[in-house]
Backbone bond lengths (Angstrom), bond angles and torsions (degrees), N, CA, C in turn:
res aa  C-N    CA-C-N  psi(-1)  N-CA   C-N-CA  omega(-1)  CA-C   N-CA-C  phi
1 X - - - 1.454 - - 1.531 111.60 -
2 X 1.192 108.55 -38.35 1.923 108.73 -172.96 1.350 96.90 -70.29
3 X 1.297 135.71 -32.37 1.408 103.15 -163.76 1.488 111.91 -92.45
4 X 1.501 126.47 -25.56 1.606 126.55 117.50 1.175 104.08 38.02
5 X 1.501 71.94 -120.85 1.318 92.53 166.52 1.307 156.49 -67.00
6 X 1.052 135.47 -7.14 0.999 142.89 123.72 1.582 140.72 -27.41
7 X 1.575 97.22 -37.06 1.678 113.54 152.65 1.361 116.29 -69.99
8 X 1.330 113.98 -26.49 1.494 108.37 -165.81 1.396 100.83 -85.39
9 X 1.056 112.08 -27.07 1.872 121.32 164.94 1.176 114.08 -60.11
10 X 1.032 131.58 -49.87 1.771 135.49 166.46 1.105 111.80 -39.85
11 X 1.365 112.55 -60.39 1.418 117.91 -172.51 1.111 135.84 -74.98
12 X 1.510 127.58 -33.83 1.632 139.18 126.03 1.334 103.14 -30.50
13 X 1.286 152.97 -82.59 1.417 134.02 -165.04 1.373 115.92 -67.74
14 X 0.981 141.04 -8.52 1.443 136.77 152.21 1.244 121.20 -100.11
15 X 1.498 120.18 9.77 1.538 118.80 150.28 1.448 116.86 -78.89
16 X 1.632 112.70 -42.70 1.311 127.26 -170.94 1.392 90.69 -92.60
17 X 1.121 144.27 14.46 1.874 131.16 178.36 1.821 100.69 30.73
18 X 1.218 110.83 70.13 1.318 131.03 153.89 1.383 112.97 -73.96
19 X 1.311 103.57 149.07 1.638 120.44 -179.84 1.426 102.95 -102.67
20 X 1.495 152.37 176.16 1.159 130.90 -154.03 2.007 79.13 -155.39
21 X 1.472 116.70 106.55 1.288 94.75 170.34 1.418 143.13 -124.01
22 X 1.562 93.32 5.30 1.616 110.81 179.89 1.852 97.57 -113.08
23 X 1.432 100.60 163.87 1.560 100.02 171.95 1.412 112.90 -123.86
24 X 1.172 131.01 -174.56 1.310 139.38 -170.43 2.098 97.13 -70.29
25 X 1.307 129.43 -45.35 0.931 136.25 156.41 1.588 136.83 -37.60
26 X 1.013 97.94 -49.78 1.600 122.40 174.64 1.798 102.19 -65.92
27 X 1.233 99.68 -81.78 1.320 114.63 166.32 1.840 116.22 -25.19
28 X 0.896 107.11 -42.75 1.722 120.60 -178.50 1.787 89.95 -71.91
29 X 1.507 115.45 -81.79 0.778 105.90 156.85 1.823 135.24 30.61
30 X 1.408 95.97 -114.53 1.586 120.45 148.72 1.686 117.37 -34.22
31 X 0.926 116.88 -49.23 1.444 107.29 -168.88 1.628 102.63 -85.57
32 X 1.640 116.09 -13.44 1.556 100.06 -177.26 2.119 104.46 -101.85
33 X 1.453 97.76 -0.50 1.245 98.22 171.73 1.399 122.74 -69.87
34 X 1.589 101.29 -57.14 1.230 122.47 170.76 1.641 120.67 -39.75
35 X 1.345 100.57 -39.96 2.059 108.39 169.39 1.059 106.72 -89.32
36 X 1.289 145.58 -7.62 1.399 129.28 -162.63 1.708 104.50 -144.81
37 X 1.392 115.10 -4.27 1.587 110.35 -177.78 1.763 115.48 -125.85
38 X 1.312 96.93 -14.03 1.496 102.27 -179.84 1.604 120.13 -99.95
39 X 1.104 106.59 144.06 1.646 112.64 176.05 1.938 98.99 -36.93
40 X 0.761 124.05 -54.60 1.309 148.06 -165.45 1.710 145.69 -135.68
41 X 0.787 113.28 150.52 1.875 97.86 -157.32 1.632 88.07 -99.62
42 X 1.197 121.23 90.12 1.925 160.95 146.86 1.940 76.49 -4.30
43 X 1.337 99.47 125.74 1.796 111.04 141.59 1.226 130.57 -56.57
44 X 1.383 139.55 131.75 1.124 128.19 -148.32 2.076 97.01 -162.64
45 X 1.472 120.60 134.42 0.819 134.32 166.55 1.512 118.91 -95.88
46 X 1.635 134.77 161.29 1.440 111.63 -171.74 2.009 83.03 -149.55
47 X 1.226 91.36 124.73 1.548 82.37 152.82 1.418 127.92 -121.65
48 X 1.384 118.19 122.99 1.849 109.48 172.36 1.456 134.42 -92.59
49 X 1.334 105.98 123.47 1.461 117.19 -169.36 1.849 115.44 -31.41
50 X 1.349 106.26 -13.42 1.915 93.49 159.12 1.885 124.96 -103.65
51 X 1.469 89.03 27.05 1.575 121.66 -167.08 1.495 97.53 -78.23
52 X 1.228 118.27 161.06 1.600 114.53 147.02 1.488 116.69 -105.73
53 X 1.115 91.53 -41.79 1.521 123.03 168.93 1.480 129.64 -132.15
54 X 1.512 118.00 137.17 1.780 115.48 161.86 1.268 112.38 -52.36
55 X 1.282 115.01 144.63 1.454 115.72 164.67 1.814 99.18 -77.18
56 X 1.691 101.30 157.90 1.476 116.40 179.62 1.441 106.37 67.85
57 X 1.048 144.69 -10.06 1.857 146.29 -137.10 1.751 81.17 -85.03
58 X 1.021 136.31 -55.80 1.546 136.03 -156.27 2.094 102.08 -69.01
59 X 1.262 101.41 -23.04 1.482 115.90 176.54 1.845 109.70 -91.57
60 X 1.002 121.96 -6.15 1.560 113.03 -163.42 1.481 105.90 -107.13
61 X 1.459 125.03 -4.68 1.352 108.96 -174.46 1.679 108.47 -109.94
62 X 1.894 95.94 46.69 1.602 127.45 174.58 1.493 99.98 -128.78
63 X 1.178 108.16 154.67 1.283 124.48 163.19 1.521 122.24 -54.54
64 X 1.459 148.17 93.51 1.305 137.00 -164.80 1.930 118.99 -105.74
65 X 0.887 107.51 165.67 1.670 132.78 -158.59 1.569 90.57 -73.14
66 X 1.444 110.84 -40.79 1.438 103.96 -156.36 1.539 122.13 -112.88
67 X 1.534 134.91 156.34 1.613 128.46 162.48 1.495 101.75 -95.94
68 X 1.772 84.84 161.84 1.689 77.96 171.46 1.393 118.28 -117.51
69 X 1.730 124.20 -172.08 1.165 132.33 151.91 1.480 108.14 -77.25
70 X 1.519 83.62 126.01 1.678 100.01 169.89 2.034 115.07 -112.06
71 X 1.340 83.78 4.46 1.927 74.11 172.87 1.268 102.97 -84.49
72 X 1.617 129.88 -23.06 1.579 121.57 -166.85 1.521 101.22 -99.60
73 X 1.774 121.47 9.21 1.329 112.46 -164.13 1.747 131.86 -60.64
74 X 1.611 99.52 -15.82 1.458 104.31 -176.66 1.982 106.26 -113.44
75 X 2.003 108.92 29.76 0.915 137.38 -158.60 1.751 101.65 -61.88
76 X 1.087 174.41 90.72 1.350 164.17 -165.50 1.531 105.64 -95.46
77 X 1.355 96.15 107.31 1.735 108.80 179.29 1.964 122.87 29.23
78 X 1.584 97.72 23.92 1.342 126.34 -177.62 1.709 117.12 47.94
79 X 1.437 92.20 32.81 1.757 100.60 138.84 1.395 140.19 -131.49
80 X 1.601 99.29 4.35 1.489 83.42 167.44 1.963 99.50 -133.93
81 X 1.329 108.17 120.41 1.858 112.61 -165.23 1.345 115.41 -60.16
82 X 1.099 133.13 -28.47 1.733 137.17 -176.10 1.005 101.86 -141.83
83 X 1.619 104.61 95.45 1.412 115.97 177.81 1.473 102.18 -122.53
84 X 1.650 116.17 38.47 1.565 128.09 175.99 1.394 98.15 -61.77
85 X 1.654 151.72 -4.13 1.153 131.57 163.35 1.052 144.03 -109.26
86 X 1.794 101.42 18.03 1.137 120.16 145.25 1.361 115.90 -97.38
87 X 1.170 133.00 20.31 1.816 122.77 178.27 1.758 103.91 -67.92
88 X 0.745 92.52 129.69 1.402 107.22 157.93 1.930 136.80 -67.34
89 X 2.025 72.81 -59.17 1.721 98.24 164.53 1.339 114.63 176.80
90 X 1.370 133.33 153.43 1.145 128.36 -176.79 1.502 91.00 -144.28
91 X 1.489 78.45 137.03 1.879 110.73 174.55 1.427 106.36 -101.53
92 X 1.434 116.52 138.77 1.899 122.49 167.14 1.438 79.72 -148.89
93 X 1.604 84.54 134.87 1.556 133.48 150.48 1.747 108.60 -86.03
94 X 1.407 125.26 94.21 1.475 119.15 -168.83 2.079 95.14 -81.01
95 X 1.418 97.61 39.63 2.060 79.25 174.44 1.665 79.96 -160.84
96 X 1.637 111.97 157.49 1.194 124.06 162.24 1.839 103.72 -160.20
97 X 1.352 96.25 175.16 1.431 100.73 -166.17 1.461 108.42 -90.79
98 X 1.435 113.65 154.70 1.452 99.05 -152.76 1.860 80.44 -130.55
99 X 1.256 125.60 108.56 1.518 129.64 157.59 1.801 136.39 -21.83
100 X 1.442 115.88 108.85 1.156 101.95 -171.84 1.676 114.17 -143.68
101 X 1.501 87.68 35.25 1.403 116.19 173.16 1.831 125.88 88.13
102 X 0.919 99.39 167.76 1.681 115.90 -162.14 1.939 101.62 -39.01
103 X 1.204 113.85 -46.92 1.389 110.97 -146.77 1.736 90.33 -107.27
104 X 1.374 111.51 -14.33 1.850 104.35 168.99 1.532 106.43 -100.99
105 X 1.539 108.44 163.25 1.211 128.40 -156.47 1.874 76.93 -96.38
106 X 1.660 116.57 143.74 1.179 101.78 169.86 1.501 125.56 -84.86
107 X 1.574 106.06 168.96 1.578 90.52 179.47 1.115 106.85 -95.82
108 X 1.672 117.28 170.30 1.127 128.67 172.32 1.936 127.48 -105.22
109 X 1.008 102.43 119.86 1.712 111.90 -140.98 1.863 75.84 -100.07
110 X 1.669 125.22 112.61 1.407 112.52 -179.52 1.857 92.43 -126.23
111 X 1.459 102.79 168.63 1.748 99.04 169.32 1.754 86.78 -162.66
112 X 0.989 112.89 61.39 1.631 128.59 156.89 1.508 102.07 -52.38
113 X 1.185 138.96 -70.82 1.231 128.11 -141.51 1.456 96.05 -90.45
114 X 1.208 131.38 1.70 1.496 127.29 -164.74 1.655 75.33 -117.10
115 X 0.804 125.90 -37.27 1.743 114.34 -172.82 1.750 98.47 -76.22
116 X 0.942 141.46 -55.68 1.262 141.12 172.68 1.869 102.58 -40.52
117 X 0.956 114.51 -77.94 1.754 116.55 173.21 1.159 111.31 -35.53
118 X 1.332 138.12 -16.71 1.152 143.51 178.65 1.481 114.72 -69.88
119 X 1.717 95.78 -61.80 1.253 109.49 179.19 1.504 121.42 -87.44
120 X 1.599 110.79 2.88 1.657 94.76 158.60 1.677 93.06 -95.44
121 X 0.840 139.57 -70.62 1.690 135.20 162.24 1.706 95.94 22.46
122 X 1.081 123.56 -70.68 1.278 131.96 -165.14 1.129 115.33 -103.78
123 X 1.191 140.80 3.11 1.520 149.69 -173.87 1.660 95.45 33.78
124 X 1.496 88.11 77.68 1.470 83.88 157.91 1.479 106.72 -127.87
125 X 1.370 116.58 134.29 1.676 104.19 172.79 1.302 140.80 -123.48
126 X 1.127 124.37 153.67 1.352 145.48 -149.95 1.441 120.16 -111.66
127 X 1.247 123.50 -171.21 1.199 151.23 154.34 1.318 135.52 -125.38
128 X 1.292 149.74 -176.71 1.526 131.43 -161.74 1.628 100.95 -178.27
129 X 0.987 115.42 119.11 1.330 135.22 -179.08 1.403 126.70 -154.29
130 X 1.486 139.58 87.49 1.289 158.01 145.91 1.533 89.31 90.77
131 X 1.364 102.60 54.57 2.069 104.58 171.87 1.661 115.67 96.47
132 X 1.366 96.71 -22.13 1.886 108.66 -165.01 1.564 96.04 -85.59
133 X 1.392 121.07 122.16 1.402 115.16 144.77 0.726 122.19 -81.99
134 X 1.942 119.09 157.36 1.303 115.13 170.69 1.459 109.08 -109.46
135 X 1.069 143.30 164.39 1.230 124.86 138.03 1.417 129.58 -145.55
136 X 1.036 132.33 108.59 1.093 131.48 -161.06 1.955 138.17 -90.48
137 X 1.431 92.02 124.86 1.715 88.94 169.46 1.386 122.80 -43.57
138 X 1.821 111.93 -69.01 0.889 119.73 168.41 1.396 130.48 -131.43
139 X 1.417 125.55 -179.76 1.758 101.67 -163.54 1.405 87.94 -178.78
């Protein structure tokens, strides 16, 4: 299956003349920060270049209930585990709302500036738009 796919990744980025800007390293990177450096494991959307669309993407540029798993983040329909070279791009929201029952307003649990340090830490780069990072594989 990986090498599959992996062709089919080739070939999508040299149909679309994609630029290629994170690596399998980088990417590792990021995903062991996110478990091991943040208050919390940041919500995060992923799209892959044989995608049309992320799932949830029309829901994420809200404040959400939940964190995520970031060990399965570059997970491919849960058979193939590091499939960081097909990302396309992945968005994290480093804050979400954290439940504190019916009659309180919930709070909002954020770590922006520790998520930013992260990613100069590692020179990894992004984009920034109303809380949403972007960051992209390729572009």
């Amino acid at each position: 299956m990986s090498t599959d796919l992996k062709e089919k990744v080739r070939k999508i980025v040299h149909q679309r003349n994609l630029c290629s800007y994170m690596n399998d390293t980088k990417w590792n990177e990021l995903r062991n920060a996110m478990m091991n450096e943040m208050p919390f494991s940041p919500p995060y959307i992923v799209k892959f270049l044989f995608e049309d669309k992320a799932e949830r993407e029309e829901y994420f540029f809200q404040d959400v209930y939940y964190s995520c798993d970031w060990y399965y983040v570059f997970a491919i329909e849960n058979h193939y585990f590091n499939g960081a070279f097909a990302v396309e791009w992945i968005k994290v929201r480093p804050r979400y709302l954290k439940y504190r029952g019916q009659l309180i307003e919930p709070e909002i649990i954020e770590a922006e500036n520790e998520f930013i340090e992260i990613l100069k830490k590692y020179s990894i780069p992004y984009e920034e738009s109303n809380g949403v990072y972007c960051i992209y594989g390729y572009h």
